[in-house]
NUTOR-795301 format. One record per residue (C-alpha): residue in one letter; x, y, z. Coordinates in steps of 0.5 Angstrom, whole numbers, plus 500, padded with zeros to 3 digits. Layout:
N
AXYZ;...
This chain:
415
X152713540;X153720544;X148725542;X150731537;X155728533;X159729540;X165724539;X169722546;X176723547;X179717552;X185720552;X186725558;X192730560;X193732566;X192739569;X198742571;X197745578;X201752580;X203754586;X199760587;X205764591;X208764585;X204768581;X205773587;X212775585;X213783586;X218788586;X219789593;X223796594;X216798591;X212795596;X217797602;X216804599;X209804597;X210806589;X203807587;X205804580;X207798585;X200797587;X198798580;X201793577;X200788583;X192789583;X192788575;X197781575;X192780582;X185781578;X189776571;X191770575;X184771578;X180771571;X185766568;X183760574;X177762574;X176760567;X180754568;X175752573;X169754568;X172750562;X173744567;X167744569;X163744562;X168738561;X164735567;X158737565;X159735557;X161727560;X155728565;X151729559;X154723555;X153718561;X145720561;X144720554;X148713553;X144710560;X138712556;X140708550;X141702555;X134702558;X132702551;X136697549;X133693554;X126694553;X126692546;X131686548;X125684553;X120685547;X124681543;X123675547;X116675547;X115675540;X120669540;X118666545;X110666541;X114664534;X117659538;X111655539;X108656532;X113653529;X111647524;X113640524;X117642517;X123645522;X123637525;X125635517;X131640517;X132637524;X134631521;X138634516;X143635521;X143629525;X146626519;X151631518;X152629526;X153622525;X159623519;X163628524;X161623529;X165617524;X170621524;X171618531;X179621532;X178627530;X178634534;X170636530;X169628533;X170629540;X166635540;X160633535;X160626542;X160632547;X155636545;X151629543;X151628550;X150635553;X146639548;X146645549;X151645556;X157644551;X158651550;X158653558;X165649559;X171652561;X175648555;X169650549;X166656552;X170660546;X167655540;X163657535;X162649532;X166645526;X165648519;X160643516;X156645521;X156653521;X153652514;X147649509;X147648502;X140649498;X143644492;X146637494;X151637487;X153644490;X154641497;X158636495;X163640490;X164645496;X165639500;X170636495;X173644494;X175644501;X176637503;X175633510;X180636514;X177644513;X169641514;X172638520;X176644521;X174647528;X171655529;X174658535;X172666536;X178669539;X185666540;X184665548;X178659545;X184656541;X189656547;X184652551;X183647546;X192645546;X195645553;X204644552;X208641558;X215645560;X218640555;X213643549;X210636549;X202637549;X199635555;X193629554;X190630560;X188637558;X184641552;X180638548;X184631549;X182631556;X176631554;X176626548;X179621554;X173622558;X169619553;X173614552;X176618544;X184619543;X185625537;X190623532;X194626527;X193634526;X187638526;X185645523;X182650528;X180657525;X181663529;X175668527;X178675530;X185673527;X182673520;X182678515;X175680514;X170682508;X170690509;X166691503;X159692502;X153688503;X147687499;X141691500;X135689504;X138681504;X137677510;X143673510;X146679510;X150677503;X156680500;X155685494;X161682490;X162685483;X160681479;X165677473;X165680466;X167680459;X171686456;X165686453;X161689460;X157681459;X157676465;X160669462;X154664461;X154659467;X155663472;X151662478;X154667483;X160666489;X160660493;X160665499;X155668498;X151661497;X152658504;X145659508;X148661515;X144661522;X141668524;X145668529;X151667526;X150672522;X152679526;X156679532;X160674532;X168677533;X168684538;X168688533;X161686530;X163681523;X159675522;X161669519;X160670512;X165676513;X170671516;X170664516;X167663509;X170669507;X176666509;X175660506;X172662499;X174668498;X171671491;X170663489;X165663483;X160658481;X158655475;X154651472;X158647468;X165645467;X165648459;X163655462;X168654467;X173653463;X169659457;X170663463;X177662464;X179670463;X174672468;X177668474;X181670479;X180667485;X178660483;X171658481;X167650481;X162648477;X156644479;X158637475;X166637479;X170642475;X174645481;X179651479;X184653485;X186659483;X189662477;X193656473;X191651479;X186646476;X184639480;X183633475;X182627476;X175623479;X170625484;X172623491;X165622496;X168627501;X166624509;X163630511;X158635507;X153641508;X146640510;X140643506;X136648509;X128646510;X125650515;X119652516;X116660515;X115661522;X122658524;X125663519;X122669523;X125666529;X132665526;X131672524;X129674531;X134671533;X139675528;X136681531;X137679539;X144678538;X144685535;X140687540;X145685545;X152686542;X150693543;X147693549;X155690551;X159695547;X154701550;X156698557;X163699555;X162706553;X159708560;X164705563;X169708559;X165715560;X165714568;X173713568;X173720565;X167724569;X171721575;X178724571;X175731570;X172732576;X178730580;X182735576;X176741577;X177739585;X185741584;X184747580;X179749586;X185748591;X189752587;X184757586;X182758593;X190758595;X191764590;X186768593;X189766601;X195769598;X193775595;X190777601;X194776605;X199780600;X194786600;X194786607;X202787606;X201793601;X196797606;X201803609;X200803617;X196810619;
């Protein structure tokens, strides 16, 4: 971010200011009687205080002129940033209206995930699925959902219908219908308490729910995305949606067990803009919540290889006919359940893909236009530090001279 490799420290010390009389300590039976070596030693300790401030005064000013550096460097990032912002937004802008009628189909798609969570009628993913069904796109500008990212069935789409369904049925209804929020200040606002520590239905998202006529009952689950632990590891080179770069499971015999298709996080397609950027520190959605949710999951194309594959699994694995492992020595049995609430299938067109990339990279774009905000004024706050502590070191030096002339004046014998 700052040119040179240079780095910044945020942490300023004070400068210790001296009072310059004290540097002037001298032998005064030397001075009464005009010892030459008094005059000497004077002139030598006169001439080392002078020098040792006036390097101060040089390195103090270096530091200004080093966060005056920085500043311009960093504002020049900023002016480039918006200039490919605004670039950006053209060619979306173009894509946008070429897009094809193919992208209406997956329009639908979702409108069917909208109408199970919309069944769910008393539900937290309900609530919020009738809002945004009558507001649209102005649902994220409320106080109360300002901070939601959406609900999990929502947040991702699955090519294959049996894979859609057996991660549905891997998670269950109340984590699809689990509500996303980016920090904890989004899961606060959607649950008010009373001084009794009765929850409030008034307010949150109950006070919104009963100004559409919807009460909310039992739990719910929400998924505070910056109190997860995320995915640090590598991501697979030159891949769009950004897909984790997992070590793939193997025999002692360095062979792949038969079957295996790959992770379930990495086989839910995300929306671009979803991708980078969602929490302060720059994780996307893959990273987070579907890292959170699945882990190391792995998938496999029949229940006979998922059970061959056993020694090979440590964090669960599913199969695409049912087969469901939890975790080591954790199996689920028993007949499928028709969950409520699935993923979508993806179909957008090729235009519309470009788009969603597009959108990937605006979202870049403008996360570090953000962050190099706060570089500049973080870089501002120590600017100003520097040259207030340049001004008292001036004081300083400026008293130092005064009472070294005055102390010289002193010394001069009387003709």
């Amino acid at each position: 971010m700052f040119p040179n490799g240079q780095q910044i420290s945020f942490h300023p010390t004070p400068v210790a200011v001296q009072d310059p009389a004290t540097l002037m300590v001298l032998d005064t039976n030397e001075t009464q009687n005009g010892g030459g070596g008094g005059g000497i030693c004077h002139a030598e300790f006169t001439l080392y205080n002078s020098q040792r401030l006036q390097s101060d005064l040089e390195s103090m000013g270096n530091k200004i002129k080093h966060h005056e550096d920085n500043l311009k460097f960093l504002k020049s990032q900023k002016t480039k940033l918006d200039e490919s912002i605004v670039d950006l937004q053209v060619v979306m802008s173009k894509l946008l209206s070429s897009a094809t009628p193919n992208y209406d189909t997956n329009l639908q798609g979702e409108d069917i995930i909208n109408e199970q969570i919309l069944r769910c009628g008393n539900s937290a993913a309900g609530v919020l699925g009738a809002i945004e069904s009558r507001h649209g796109a102005q649902t994220s500008q409320l106080t109360m959902t300002k901070g939601v990212v959406g609900v999990v069935a929502k947040l991702g789409k699955v090519n294959d219908e049996n894979l859609s369904q057996v991660l549905s049925d891997y998670l269950g209804t109340r984590s699809m219908l689990a509500v996303v929020c980016q920090n904890y200040d989004s899961v606060k606002a959607l649950e008010i308490y009373e001084t009794q520590g009765n929850i409030d239905k008034s307010s949150g998202i109950y006070g919104l729910g009963s100004s559409i006529g919807r009460t909310i009952e039992g739990h719910f689950d929400v998924i505070c995305l910056e109190n997860l632990r995320p995915y640090v590891g590598q991501h697979i080179a030159d891949d769009p949606q950004r897909r984790l770069d997992l070590v793939k499971p193997k025999f002692p015999n360095g062979e792949c067990p038969p079957g295996f298709l790959g992770f379930a996080v990495n086989m839910v397609q995300i929306d671009p803009a979803y991708l980078l950027c969602v929490t302060s520190y720059g994780y996307g959605l893959r990273e987070t919540l579907f890292y959170s949710l699945f882990s190391r999951l792995q998938v496999y194309k029949t229940r006979a290889e998922m059970i061959s594959a056993l020694p090979c699994i440590s964090d669960g694995a599913i199969s695409l006919d049912g087969g469901i492992i939890r975790t080591v020595g954790i199996f689920t049995l028993g007949n499928r359940d028709e969950v409520n609430v699935r993923f979508a299938k993806p179909t957008a067109s090729r235009a519309m893909e470009n788009y969603d990339e597009s959108e990937k990279q605006m979202k870049e774009l403008r996360w570090k236009k953000e962050k190099t905000l706060e570089d500049i004024k973080r870089e501002q706050v120590l600017r100003d530090h520097a040259v207030f502590n340049f001004g008292k070191k001036k004081e300083e030096f400026v008293k130092f001279l005064a009472v070294s002339s005055a102390m010289n004046q002193q010394m001069i014998p009387p003709r």
